[in-house]
TILOBA-213176 format. One record per residue (C-alpha): residue number from 1; x, y, z. Coordinates in pm, 1 decimal, always signed. Layout:
N
ATOM resi        X        Y        Z
ATOM  NUM        X        Y        Z
...
END
This chain:
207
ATOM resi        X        Y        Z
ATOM    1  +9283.1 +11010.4 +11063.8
ATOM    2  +9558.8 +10730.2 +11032.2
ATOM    3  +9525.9 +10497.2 +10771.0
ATOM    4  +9505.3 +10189.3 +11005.5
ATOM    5  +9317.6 +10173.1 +11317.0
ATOM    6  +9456.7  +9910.0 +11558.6
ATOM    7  +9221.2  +9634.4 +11459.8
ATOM    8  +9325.4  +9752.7 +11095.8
ATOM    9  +9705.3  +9684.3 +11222.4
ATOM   10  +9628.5  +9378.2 +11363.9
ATOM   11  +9408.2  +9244.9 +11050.0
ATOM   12  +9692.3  +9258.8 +10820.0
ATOM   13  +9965.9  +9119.8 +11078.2
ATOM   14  +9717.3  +8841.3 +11124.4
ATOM   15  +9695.0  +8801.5 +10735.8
ATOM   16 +10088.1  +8802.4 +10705.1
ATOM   17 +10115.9  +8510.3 +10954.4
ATOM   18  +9873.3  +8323.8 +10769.9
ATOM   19 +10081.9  +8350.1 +10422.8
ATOM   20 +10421.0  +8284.5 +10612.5
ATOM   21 +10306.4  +7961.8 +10717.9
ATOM   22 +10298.2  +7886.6 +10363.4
ATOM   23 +10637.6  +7971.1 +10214.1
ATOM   24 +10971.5  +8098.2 +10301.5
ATOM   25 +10867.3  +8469.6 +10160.6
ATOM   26 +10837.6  +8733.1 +10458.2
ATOM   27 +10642.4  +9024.0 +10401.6
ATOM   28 +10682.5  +9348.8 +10552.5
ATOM   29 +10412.7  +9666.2 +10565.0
ATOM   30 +10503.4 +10016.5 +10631.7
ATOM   31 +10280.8 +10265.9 +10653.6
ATOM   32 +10426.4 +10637.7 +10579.2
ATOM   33 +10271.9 +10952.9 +10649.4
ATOM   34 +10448.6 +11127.8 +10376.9
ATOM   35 +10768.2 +11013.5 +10186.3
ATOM   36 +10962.6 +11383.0 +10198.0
ATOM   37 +10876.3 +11719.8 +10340.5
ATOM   38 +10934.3 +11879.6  +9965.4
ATOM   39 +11016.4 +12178.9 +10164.3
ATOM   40 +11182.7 +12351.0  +9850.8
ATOM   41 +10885.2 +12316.9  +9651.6
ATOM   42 +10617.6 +12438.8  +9927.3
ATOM   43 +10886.4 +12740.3 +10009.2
ATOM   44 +10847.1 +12853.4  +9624.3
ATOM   45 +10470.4 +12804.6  +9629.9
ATOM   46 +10420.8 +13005.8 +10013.1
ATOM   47 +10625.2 +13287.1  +9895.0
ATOM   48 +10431.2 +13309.8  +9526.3
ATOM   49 +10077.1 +13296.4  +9740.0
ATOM   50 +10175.3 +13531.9  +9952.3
ATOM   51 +10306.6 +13798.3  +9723.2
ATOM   52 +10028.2 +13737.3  +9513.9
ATOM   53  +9792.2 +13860.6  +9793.0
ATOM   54 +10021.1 +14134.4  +9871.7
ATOM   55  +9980.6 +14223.1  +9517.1
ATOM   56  +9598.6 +14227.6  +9509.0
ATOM   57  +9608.6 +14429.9  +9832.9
ATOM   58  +9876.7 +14672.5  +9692.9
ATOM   59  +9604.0 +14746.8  +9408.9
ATOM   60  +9315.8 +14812.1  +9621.5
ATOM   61  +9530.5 +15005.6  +9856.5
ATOM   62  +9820.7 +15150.7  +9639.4
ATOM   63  +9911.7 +15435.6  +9901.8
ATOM   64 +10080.5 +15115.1 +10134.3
ATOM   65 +10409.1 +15220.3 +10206.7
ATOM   66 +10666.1 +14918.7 +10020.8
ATOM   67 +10762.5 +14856.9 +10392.7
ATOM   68 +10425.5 +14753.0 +10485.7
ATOM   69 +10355.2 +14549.8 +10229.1
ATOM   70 +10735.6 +14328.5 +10279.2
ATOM   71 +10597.2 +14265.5 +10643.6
ATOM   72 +10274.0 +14125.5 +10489.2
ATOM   73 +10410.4 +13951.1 +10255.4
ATOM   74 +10589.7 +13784.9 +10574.6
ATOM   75 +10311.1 +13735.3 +10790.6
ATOM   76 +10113.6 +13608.5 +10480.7
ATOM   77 +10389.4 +13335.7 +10400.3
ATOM   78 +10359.0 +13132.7 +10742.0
ATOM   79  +9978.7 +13030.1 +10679.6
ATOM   80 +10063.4 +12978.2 +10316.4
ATOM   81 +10391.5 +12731.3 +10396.6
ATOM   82 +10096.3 +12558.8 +10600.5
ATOM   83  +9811.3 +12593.2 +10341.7
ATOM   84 +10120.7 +12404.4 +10119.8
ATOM   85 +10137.0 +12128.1 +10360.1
ATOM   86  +9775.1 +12008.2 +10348.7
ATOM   87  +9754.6 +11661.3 +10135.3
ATOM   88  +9570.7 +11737.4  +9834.3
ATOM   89  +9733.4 +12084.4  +9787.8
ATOM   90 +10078.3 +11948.2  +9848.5
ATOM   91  +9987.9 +11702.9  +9522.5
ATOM   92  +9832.2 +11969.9  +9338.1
ATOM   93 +10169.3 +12152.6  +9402.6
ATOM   94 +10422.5 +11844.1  +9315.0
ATOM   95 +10439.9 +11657.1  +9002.9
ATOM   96 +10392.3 +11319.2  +8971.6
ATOM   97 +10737.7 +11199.2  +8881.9
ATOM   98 +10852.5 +11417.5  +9174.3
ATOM   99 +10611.8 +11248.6  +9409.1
ATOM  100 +10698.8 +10909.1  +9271.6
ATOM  101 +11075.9 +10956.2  +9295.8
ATOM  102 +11043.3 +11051.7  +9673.5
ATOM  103 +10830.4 +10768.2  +9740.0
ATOM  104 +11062.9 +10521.3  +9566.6
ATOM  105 +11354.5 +10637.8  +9775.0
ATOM  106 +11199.7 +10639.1 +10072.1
ATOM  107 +11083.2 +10255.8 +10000.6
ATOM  108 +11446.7 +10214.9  +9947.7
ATOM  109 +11590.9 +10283.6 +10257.8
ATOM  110 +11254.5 +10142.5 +10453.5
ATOM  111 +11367.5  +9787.7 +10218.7
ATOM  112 +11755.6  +9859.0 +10416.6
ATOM  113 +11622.2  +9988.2 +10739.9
ATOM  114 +11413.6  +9684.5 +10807.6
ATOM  115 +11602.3  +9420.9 +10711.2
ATOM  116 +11401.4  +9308.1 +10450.0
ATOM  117 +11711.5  +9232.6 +10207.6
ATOM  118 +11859.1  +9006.7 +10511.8
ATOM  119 +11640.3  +8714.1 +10474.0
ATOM  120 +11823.7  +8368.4 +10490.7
ATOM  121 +11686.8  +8331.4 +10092.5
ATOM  122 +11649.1  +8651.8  +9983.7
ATOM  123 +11294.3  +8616.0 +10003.2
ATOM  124 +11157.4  +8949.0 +10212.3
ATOM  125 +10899.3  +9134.7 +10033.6
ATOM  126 +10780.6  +9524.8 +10161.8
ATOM  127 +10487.9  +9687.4 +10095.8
ATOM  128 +10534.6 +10050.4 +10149.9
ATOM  129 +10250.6 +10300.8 +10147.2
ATOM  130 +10262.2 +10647.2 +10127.0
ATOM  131  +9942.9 +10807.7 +10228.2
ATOM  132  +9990.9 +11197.4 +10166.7
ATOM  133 +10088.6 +11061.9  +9777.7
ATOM  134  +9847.3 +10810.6  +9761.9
ATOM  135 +10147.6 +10603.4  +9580.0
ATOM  136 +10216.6 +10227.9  +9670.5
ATOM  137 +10552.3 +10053.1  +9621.3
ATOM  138 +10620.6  +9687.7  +9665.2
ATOM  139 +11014.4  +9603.9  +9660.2
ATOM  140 +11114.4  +9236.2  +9636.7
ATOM  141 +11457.0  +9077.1  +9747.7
ATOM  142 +11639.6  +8893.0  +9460.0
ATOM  143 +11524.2  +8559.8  +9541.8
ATOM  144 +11139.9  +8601.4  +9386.7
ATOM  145 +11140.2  +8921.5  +9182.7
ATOM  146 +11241.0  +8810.6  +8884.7
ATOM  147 +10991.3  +8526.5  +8954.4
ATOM  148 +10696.1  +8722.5  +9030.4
ATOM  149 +10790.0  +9003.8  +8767.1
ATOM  150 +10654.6  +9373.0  +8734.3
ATOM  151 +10374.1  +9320.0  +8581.0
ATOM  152 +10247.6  +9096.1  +8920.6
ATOM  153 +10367.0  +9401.6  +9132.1
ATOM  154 +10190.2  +9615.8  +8991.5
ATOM  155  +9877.0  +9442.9  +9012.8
ATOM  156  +9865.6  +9415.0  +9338.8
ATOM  157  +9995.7  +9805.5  +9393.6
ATOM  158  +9662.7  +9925.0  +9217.8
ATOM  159  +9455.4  +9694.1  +9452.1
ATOM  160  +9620.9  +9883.6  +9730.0
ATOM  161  +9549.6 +10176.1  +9578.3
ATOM  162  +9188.0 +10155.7  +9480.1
ATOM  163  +9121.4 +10017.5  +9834.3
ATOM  164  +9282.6 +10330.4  +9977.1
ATOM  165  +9040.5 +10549.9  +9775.9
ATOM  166  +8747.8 +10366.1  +9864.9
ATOM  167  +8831.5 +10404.2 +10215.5
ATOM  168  +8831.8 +10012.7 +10258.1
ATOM  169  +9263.3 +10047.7 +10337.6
ATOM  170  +9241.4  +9743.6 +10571.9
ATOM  171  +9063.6  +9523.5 +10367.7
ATOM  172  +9257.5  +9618.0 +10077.8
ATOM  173  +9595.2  +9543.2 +10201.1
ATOM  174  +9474.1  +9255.6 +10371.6
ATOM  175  +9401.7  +9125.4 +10020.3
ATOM  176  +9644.8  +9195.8  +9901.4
ATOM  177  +9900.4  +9022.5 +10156.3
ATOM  178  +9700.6  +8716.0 +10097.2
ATOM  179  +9733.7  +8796.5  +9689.8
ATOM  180 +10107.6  +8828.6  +9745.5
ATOM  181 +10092.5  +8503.5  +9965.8
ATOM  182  +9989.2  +8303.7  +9645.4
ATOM  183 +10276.1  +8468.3  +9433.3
ATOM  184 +10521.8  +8382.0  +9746.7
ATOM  185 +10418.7  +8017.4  +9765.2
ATOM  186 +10454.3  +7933.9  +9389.3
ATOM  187 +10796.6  +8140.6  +9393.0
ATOM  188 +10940.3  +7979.5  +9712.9
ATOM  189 +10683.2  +7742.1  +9865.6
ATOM  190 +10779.3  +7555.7 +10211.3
ATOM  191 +10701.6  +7659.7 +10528.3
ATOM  192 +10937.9  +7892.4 +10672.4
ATOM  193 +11074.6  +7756.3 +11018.4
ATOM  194 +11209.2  +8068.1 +11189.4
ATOM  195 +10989.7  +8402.0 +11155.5
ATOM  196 +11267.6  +8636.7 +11007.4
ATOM  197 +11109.7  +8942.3 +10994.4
ATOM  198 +10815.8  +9101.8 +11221.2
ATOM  199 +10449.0  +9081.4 +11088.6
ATOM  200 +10320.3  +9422.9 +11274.8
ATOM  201 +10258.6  +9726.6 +11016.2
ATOM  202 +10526.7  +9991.3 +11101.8
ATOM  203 +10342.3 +10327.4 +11118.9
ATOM  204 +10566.1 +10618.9 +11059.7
ATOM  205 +10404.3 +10988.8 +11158.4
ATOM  206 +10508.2 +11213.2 +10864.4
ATOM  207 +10872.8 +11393.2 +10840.1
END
């Protein structure tokens, strides 16, 4: 089930325009399936499952022929490269810092790809959200970072956060727009006259 449901979408666009009418800041949500396909970790894991149960079968059947047991080891590896794709196994799978790192980049280039950095005052803000990590990264243009600092970022990341866990995503970021709204309008208050940057939630299907 997506993270947003339209009237989700359309909650926190709505909450967007409300803090842009308040100062020049834009804000910008994506929404990411997953931040990186970590295909060489889930090939390593598929292949150790599946010769693992190759194994166990080779020890209750040890009169298998070696040829029979590399074509199940084969056949075994597709469902386990699948089995390695499923959320919570994919994170009990990849380390943190591993997870984080992808998720970082991938707020990067979402930061280049949608313009936020090309703001008349340097003012865009994104909030990029990784579901399958359950990791939140808000990346600020050079015109209010240093005013808002990390500490205020990272507030408002674990609000995301614990909203996503309590299944309340909509409200959550909704909040927490209106949260960053307030940092915004004591970092560059005035109303912004031209809307630079769209106030939709991009939704991106996983890679």
């Amino acid at each position: 089930m997506a993270l947003l449901t339209e009237d989700g979408k359309k909650q926190v666009a709505a909450a967007v325009a409300e803090v842009e009418r308040a100062t020049q800041g834009e804000i910008v949500t994506v929404v990411v399936g997953r931040s990186d396909d970590y295909s060489s970790q889930r090939l390593v894991a598929a292949a150790l499952m599946s010769a693992a149960v190759v194994s166990g079968l080779h020890s209750m059947a040890p009169v298998v022929g070696s040829g029979w047991l590399i074509v199940a080891q084969l056949v075994l590896w597709i469902p386990a490269w699948f089995l390695t794709g499923v959320a919570p196994v994919l994170r009990m799978l990849v380390s943190v810092d591993t997870r984080a790192a992808a998720v970082h980049r991938a707020a990067l280039i979402a930061f280049m790809e949608r313009g936020v950095h090309r703001t008349a005052a340097r003012t865009g803000v994104l909030l990029f959200i990784s579901e399958d990590e359950h990791r939140v990264e808000i990346l600020a243009d050079e015109g209010i970072h240093a005013r808002v600092g990390v500490d205020g970022w990272k507030h408002h990341v674990d609000a995301v956060i614990a909203s996503i866990h309590a299944n309340k995503a909509a409200e959550g970021i909704t909040a927490v727009v209106a949260a960053l709204g307030k940092d915004l309008a004591a970092a560059v208050p005035g109303t912004a006259s031209v809307n630079e940057l769209p106030n939709d939630v991009v939704m991106q299907k996983r890679g």
